[in-house]
C-alpha positions as protocol buffer text, in pm:
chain_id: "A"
residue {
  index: 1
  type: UNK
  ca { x: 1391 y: 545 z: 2051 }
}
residue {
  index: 2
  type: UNK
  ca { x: 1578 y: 677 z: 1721 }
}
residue {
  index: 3
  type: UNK
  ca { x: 1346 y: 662 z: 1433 }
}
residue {
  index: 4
  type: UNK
  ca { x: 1300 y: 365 z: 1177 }
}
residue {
  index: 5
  type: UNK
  ca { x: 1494 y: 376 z: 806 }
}
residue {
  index: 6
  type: UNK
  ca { x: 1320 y: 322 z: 551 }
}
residue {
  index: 7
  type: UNK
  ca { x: 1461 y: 73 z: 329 }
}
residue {
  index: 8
  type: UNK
  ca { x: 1594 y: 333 z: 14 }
}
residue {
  index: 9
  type: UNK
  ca { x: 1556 y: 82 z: -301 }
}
residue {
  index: 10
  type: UNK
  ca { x: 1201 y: -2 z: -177 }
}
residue {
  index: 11
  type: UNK
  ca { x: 1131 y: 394 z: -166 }
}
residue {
  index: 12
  type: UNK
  ca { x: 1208 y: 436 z: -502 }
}
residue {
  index: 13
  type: UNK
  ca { x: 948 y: 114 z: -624 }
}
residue {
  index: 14
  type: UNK
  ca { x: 642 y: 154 z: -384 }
}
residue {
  index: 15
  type: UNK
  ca { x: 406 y: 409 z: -340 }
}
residue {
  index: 16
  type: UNK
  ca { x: 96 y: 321 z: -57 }
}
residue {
  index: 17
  type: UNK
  ca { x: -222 y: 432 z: -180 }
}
residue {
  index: 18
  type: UNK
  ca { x: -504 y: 627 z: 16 }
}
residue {
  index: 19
  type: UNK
  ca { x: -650 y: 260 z: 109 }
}
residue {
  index: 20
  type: UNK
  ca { x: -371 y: 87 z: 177 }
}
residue {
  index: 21
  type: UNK
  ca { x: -309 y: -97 z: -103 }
}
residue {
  index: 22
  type: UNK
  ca { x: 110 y: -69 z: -235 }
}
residue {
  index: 23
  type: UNK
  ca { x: 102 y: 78 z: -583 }
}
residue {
  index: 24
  type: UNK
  ca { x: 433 y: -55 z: -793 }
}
residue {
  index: 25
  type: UNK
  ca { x: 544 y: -15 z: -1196 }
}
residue {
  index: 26
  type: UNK
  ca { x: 540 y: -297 z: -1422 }
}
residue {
  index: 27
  type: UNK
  ca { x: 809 y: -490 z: -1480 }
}
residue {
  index: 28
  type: UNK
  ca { x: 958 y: -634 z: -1809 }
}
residue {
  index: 29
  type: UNK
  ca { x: 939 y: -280 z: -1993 }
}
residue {
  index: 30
  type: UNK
  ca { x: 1306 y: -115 z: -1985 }
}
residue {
  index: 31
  type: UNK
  ca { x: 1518 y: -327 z: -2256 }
}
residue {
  index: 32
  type: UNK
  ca { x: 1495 y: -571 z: -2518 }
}
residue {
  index: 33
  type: UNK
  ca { x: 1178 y: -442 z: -2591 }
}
residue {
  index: 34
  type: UNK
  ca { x: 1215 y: -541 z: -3004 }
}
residue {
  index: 35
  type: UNK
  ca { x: 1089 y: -950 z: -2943 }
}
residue {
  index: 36
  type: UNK
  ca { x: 842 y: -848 z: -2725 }
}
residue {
  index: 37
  type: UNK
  ca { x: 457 y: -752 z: -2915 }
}
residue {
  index: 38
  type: UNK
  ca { x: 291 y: -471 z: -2920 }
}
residue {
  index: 39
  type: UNK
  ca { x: 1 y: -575 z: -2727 }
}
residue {
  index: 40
  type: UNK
  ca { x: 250 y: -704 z: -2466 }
}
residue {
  index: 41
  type: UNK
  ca { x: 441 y: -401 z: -2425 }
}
residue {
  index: 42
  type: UNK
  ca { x: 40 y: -224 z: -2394 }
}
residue {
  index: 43
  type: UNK
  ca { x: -45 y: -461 z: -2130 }
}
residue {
  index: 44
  type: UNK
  ca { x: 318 y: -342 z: -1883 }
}
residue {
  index: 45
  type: UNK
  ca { x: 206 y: 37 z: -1919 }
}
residue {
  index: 46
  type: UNK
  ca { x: 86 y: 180 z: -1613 }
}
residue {
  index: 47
  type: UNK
  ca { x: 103 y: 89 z: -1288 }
}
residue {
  index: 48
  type: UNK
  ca { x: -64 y: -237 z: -1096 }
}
residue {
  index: 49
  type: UNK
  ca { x: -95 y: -343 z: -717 }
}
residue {
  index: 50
  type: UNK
  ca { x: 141 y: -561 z: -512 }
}
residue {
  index: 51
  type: UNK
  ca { x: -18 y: -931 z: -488 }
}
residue {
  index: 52
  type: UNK
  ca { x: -105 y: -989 z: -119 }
}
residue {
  index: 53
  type: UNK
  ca { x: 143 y: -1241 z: -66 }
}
residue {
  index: 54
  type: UNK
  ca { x: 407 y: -980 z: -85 }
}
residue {
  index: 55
  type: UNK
  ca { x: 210 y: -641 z: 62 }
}
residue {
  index: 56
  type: UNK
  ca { x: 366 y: -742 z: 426 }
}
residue {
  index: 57
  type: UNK
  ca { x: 698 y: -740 z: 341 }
}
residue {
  index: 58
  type: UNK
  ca { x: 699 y: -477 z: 140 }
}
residue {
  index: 59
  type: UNK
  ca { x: 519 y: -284 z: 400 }
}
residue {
  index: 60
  type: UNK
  ca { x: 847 y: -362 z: 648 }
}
residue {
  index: 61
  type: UNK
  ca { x: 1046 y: -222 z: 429 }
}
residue {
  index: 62
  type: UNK
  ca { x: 819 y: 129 z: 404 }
}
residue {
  index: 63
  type: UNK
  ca { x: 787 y: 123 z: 840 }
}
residue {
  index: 64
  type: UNK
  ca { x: 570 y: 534 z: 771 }
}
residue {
  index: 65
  type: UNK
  ca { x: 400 y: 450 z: 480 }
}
């Protein structure tokens, strides 16, 4: 069997932690960032978890992860 691809965009966005879990970067933080507050633009730093509704397709889209 050849091997699987691994979808390139979603690559780039997800990383899979040691428990499984998909690690991903905020949105909302790369323009326009002038209307938005202060404590908003606090709240998008670092990185958060995919929501479970969306771990298994994102998961099909990283096939060795």
């Amino acid at each position: 069997m050849p091997k699987m691809k691994t979808k390139s965009g979603a690559k780039k966005r997800f990383r899979v932690r040691a428990g499984g879990s998909i690690k991903r970067s905020q949105a909302f933080k790369r323009h326009i960032l002038t209307k938005k507050s202060t404590k908003n633009k606090r709240h998008l730093r670092g990185p958060t978890g995919v929501h479970s509704t969306n771990s298994d397709s994102v998961k099909a889209m990283l096939p060795y992860a």
